[in-house]
C-alpha positions in Angstrom: -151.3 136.5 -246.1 -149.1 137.1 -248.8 -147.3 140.3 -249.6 -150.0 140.7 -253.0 -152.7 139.9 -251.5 -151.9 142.5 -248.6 -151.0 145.2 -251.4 -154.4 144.3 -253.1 -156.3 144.8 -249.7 -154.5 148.2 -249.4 -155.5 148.9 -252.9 -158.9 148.2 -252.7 -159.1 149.8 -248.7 -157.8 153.4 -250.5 -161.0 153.3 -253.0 -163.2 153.3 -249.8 -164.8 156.0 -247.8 -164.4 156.1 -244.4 -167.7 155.0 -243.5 -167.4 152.1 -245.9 -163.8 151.4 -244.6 -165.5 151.3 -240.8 -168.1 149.0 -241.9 -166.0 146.3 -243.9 -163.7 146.6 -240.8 -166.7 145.4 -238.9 -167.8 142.8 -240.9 -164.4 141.2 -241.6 -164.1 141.2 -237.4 -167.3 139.2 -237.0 -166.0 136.9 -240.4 -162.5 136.3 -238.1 -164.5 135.0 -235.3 -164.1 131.6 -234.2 -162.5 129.1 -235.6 -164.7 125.7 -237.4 -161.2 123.8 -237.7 -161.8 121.6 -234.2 -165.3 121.0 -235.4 -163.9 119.9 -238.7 -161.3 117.5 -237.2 -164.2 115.9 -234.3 -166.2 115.1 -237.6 -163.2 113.5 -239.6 -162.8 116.0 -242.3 -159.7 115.4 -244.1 -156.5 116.8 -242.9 -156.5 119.0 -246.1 -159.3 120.6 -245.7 -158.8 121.3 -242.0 -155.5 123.2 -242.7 -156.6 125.1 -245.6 -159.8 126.0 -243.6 -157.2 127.2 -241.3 -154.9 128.9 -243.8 -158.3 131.1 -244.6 -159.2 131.6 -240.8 -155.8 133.0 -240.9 -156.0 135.7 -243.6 -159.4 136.7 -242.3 -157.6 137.4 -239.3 -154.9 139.5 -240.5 -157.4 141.0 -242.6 -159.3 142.6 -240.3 -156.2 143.9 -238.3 -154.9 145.1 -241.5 -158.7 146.8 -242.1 -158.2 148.0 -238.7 -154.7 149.6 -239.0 -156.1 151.7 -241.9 -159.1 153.0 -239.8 -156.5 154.3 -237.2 -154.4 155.9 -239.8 -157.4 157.5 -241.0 -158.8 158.7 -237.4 -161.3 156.4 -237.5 -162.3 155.7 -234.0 -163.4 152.1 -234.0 -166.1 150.3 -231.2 -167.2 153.5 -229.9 -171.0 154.1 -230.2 -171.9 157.8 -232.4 
């Protein structure tokens, strides 16, 4: 991810409330799992498309630890049931 891109996530994660904060930490969690890129190579994608559809798994990843940094910071307890 690149250093704007993080500074826009933060941006945008500060305008949240906590509860909305929680919930896009969930959903980008469930966007980060799994990865298609095998699936993509098995049915002869182009190489280009399989690393840049592994460039984006990537960011979704550090997205959601990112996402989930800023819930800590926040005292958001994260995976525990209310």
């Amino acid at each position: 991810m690149k250093k704007s891109e993080k500074n826009a996530l933060f941006l945008w994660a500060a305008g949240l409330s906590d509860e909305k904060l929680e919930n896009e930490y969930y959903h980008s969690v469930y966007d980060s799992f799994g990865s298609q890129t095998d699936e993509m190579y098995e049915l002869g994608y182009d190489i280009r498309d399989i690393e840049e559809r592994r460039l984006y798994e990537k960011y979704l990843s550090e997205k959601s630890d990112i996402l989930g940094s800023l819930c800590e910071q926040r005292g958001i307890v994260l995976w525990e049931e209310s």
